[in-house]
N, C-alpha and C positions, 0 to 999 in steps of 0.2 A: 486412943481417943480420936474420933473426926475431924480434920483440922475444917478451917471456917471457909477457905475461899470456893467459891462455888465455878466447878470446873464443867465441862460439857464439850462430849466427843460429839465433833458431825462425823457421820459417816459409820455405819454396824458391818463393816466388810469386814473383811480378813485384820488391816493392821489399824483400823478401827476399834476392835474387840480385844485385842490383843494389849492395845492403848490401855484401854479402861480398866484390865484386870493387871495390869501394872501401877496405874493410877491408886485402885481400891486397896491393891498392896502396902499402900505408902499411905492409907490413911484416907485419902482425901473420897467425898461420897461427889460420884459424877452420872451427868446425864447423858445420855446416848440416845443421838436422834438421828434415824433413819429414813432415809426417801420411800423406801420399797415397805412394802408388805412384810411380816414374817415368815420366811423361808421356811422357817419350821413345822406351820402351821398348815402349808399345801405345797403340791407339787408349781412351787410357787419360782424359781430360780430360771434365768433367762438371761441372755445379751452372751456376757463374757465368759463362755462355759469349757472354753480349753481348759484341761487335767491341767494341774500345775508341776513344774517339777521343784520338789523339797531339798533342799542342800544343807551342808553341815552352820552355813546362817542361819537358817530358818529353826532348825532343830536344836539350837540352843537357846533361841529365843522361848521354844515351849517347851524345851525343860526345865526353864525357871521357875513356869504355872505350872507343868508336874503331868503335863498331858502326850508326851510325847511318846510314852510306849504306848497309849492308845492309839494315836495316830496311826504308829507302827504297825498293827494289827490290819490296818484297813488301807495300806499302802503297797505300792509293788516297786520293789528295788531292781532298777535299771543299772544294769553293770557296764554296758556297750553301746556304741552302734551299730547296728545292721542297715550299711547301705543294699539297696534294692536298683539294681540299674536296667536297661528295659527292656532286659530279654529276662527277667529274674532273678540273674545270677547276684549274688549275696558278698559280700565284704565287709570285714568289724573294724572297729576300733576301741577300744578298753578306753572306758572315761579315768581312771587311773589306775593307782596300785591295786593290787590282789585284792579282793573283799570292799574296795571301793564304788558304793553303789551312787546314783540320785536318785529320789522317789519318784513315784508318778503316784500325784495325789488328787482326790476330786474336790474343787475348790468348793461346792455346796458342802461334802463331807465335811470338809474344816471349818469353813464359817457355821455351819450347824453345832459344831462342836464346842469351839468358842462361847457362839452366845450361847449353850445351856449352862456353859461356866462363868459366863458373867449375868446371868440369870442367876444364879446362886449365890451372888455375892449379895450381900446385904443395905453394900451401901452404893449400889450401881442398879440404874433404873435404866432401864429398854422403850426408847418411844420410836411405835415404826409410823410409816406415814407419812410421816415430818421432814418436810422440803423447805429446805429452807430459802428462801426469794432473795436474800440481799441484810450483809454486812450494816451497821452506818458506824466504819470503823472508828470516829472518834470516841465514841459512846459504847463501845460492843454492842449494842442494841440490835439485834436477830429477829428480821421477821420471817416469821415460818406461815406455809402453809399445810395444815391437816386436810391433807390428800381424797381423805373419806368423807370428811365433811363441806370439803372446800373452803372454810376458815379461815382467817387470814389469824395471827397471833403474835404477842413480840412477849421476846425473853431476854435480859441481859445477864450474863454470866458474867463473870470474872475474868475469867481463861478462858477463852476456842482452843481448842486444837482441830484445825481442819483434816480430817483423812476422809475427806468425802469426795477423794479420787480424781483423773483425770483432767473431767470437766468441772472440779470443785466452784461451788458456789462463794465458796467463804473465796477464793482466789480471785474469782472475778469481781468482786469488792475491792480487794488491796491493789490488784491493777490499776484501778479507778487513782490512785494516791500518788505522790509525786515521788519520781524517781523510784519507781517499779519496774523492775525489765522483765520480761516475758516474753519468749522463743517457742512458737510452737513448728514441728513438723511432720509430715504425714510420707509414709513413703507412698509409692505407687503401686501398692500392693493390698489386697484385701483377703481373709483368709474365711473359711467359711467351715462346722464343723462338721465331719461326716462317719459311719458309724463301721466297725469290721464287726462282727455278733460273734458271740463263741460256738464253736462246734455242735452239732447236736447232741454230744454226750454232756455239753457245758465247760469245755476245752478250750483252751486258746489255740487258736489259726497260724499262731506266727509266735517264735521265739517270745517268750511272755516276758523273760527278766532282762530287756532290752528296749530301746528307744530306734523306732525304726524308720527310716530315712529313703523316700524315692527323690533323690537330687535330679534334676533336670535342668540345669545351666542358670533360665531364669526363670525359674518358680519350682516348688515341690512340695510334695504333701509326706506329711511324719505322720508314725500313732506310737501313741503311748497306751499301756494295760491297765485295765482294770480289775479289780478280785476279782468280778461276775464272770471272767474270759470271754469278754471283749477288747476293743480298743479302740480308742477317742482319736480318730483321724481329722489333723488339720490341714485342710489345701491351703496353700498362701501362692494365689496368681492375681497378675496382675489385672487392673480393674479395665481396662481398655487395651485394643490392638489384639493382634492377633498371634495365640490363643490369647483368652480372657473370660472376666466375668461377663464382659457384655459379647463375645460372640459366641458365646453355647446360652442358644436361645429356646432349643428342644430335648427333650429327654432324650430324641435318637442321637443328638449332638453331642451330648452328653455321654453317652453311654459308646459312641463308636471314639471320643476323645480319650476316654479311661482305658479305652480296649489296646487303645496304641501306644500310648504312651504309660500307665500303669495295668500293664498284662495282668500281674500275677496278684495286683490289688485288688480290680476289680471283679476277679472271681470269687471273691468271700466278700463282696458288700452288695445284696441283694437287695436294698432298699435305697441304692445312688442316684438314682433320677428322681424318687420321692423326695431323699433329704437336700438334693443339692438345690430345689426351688423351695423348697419349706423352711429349712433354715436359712437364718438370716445370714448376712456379709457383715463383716466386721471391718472394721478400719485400724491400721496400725497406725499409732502415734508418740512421739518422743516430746516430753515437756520438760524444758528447763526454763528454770525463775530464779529472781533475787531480788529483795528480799527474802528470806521463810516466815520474818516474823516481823510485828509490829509492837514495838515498847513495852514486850512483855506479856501481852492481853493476847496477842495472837499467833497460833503457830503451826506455819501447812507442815505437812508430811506425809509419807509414803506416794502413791500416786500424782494428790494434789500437789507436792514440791517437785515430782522428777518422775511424772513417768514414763516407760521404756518400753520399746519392742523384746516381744516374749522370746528373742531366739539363743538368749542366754540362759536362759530359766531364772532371773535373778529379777524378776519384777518382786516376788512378792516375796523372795530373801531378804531384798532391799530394804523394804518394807520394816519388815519382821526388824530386820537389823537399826532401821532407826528408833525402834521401840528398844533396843537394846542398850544403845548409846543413849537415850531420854531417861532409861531407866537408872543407870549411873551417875549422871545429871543432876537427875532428882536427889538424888541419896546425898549427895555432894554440899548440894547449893537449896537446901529446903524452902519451899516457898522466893527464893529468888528470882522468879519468872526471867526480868530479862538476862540477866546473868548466863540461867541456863540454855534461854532460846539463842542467844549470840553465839554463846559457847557451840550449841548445838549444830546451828547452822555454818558456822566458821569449821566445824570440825568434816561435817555430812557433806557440804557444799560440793568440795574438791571430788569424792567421791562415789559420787551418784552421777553426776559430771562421766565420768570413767567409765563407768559401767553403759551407762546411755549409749557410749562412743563404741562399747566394747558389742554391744546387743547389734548392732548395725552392722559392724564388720562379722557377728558371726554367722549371719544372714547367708553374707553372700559366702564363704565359709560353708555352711552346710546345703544351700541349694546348689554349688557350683564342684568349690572345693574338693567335698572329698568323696568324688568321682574320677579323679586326679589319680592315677597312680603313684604321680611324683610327691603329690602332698600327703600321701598315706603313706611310702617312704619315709617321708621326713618325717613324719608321729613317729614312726617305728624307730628310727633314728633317734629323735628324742627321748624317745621311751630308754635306748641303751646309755642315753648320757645321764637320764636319773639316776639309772643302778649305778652305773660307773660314780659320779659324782652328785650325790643326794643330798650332799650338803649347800652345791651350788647351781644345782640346776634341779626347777622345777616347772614344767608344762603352765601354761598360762592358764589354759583350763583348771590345770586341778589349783593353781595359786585362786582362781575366783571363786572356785568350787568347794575345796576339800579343807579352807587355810584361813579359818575364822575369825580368825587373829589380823591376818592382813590386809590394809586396808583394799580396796579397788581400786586408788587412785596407782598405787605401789605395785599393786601387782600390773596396771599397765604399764608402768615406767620399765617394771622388769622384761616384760612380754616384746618391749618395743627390744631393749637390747638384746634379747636372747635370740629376736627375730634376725637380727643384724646379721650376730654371731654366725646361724643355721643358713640365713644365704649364702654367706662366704661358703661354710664347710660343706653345701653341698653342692657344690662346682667341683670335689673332688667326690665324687659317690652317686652311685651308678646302680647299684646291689647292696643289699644288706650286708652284705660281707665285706663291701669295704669300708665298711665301719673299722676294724681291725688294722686296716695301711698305716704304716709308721706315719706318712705325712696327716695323716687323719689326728691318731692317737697326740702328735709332737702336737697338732693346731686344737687340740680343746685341753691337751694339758698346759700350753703359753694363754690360755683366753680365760682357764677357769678354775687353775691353781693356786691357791691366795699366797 
């Protein structure tokens, strides 16, 4: 049976949707209001169009809703790296063990996906359009405005849950409140999307079941695959100085900058001076707050509580994942609103925290990094101390990645010691092979022996 308190998702994205059909699970009939238009309805999707990459977070989150081998079908499993350095020449890196992949998914595909399943839910209503203007949090009292019509309107719900992202509207209400902390920051980098097309038999151009990597010190462009054999190329440079977004001011600028610094890119992207002024620039930005929630009645998440630069692939895991811990909450603590949002937020807080820190450092990590011979050593080194000792040593990557269980905030704590550990032991290693030296083998059986 329906329970009574009248609940309402802001925000129809990814962990917006996701929200809802957890919610309708548990009973409760919610509204769902969206800024944008329906996606569904036209080639309607715009702003934030980077592939996203799906991890083993994200993918237990939508096996709970039963859609995950759907997904599966229209997803391409990324096994590696393939760096691209600027003569061409190619270097990998395995994101973990054997058969360990990440997806590259198209975030329209999933949000399309989503809402036609919380479209079929019976006690979940879709309102697109619906902007909403401004909080009056002692009242929940929401006023929206209907986009189409220009309208002004007020609804008060019971419960918010804000996942209305980034610039969340329901957030910039609780700021307004006293003893609200809000940290926002922006790097100096803006990323913009651009396209590789597949072959003319309809072929992918470049390693398909790989994430592929032109590092260039300080800035570089990645692409991840799509089923149709293309790939969704991200430039992330910076917005000023030289090079930048502001000094390729002409297509010739353009096109003689990609010639030199990615050779062997810009010979399979024949529409780079079209898309590089057509497509917009994006801004990266890192949001952390506290509060999450207000007495019950209010509660941000995904984006609007914590969101992160995409160079972890964990924005919308994160996400996913706090829909996962809410989900348990609920079952727990039924109708206990604040119960569960304190719980929630005492639990998530630390967590998203970790990961924000962890997005930033892997930034500079894959534009610099791992062009490094020395730091492609050291994976490969680590890589023998998992097999060696599996029980004590796992790569920080695959702990954020492959390890669903463990929190982000733990898996940094671990990543910082193991980092410790691997500066020492490589001050003796030179070559893969002296992974093997007794003083090697004597210093990670004293550091990692229980």
């Amino acid at each position: 049976m329906e329970k009574t308190p009248q609940l309402c998702v802001m925000g129809g994205g990814l962990v917006g949707c996701l929200l809802s059909l957890y919610l309708a699970k548990q009973g409760y009939g919610v509204q769902v209001y969206e800024r944008r238009p329906d996606l569904r309805r036209a080639d309607l999707f715009s702003g934030r169009s980077i592939n996203l990459a799906l991890s083993d977070r994200g993918w237990r989150a939508l096996e709970t809703i039963g859609i995950s081998e759907d997904i599966k079908k229209v997803a391409m499993p990324m096994y590696r790296r393939v760096m691209h350095d600027g003569q061409g020449n190619l270097s990998f890196q395995p994101y973990g063990q054997a058969g360990q992949a990440i997806y590259s998914v198209s975030r329209a595909g999933l949000n399309r996906a989503l809402l036609n399943l919380a479209e079929a839910q019976p006690n979940i209503s879709l309102n697109f359009e619906q902007q909403v203007l401004e909080v009056d949090v002692p009242t929940n009292r929401v006023t929206m405005l209907n986009v189409a019509s220009q309208q002004e309107h007020q609804i008060t719900p019971d419960v918010i849950f804000a996942a209305d992202g980034a610039y969340s509207m329901v957030r910039l209400s609780l700021q307004k409140t006293d003893r609200f902390n809000f940290e926002q920051s922006y790097l100096n980098y803006g990323y913009k999307e651009l396209t590789i097309p597949p072959a003319a038999d309809g072929t992918w151009q470049l390693e398909k079941n790989a994430l592929h990597i032109w590092p260039r010190g300080q800035y570089m462009m990645i692409a991840l695959p799509n089923i149709d054999g293309s790939f969704t190329c991200t430039l992330f440079f910076p917005f000023e100085g030289e090079p930048s977004f502001k000094s390729l001011q002409t297509p010739a600028q353009v096109t003689s900058f990609f010639e030199e610094v990615f050779p062997d890119a810009v010979a399979l992207m024949p529409e780079l001076a079209q898309e590089f002024f057509e497509n917009p620039t994006g801004s990266l930005v890192t949001v952390k707050c506290f509060p999450w929630q207000h007495k019950g009645k209010i509660l941000l998440l995904g984006d609007a509580a914590h969101a992160i630069v995409p160079f972890y692939g964990q924005g919308m895991n994160a996400g996913f994942e706090d829909c996962t811990v809410l989900r348990g909450l609920l079952e727990t603590h039924q109708n206990d609103w604040e119960t569960i949002f304190n719980t929630f937020q005492e639990v998530r807080k630390p967590n998203t925290d970790a990961i924000a820190d962890l997005a930033v450092y892997n930034f500079i990590e894959m534009r610099d990094k791992v062009a490094d011979p020395r730091f492609l050593l050291q994976k490969k080194i680590e890589a023998k101390i998992t097999g060696q000792y599996p029980d004590a040593w796992l790569p920080l990557y695959s702990m954020v990645t492959f390890s669903p269980d463990l929190p982000y905030a733990q898996a940094l704590a671990n990543g910082q010691r193991q980092e410790e550990i691997m500066r020492q032991l490589m001050g003796h290693i030179e070559t893969e092979a002296d992974y093997d030296k007794p003083q090697v083998q004597e210093f990670l059986k004293t550091h990692l022996s229980a």
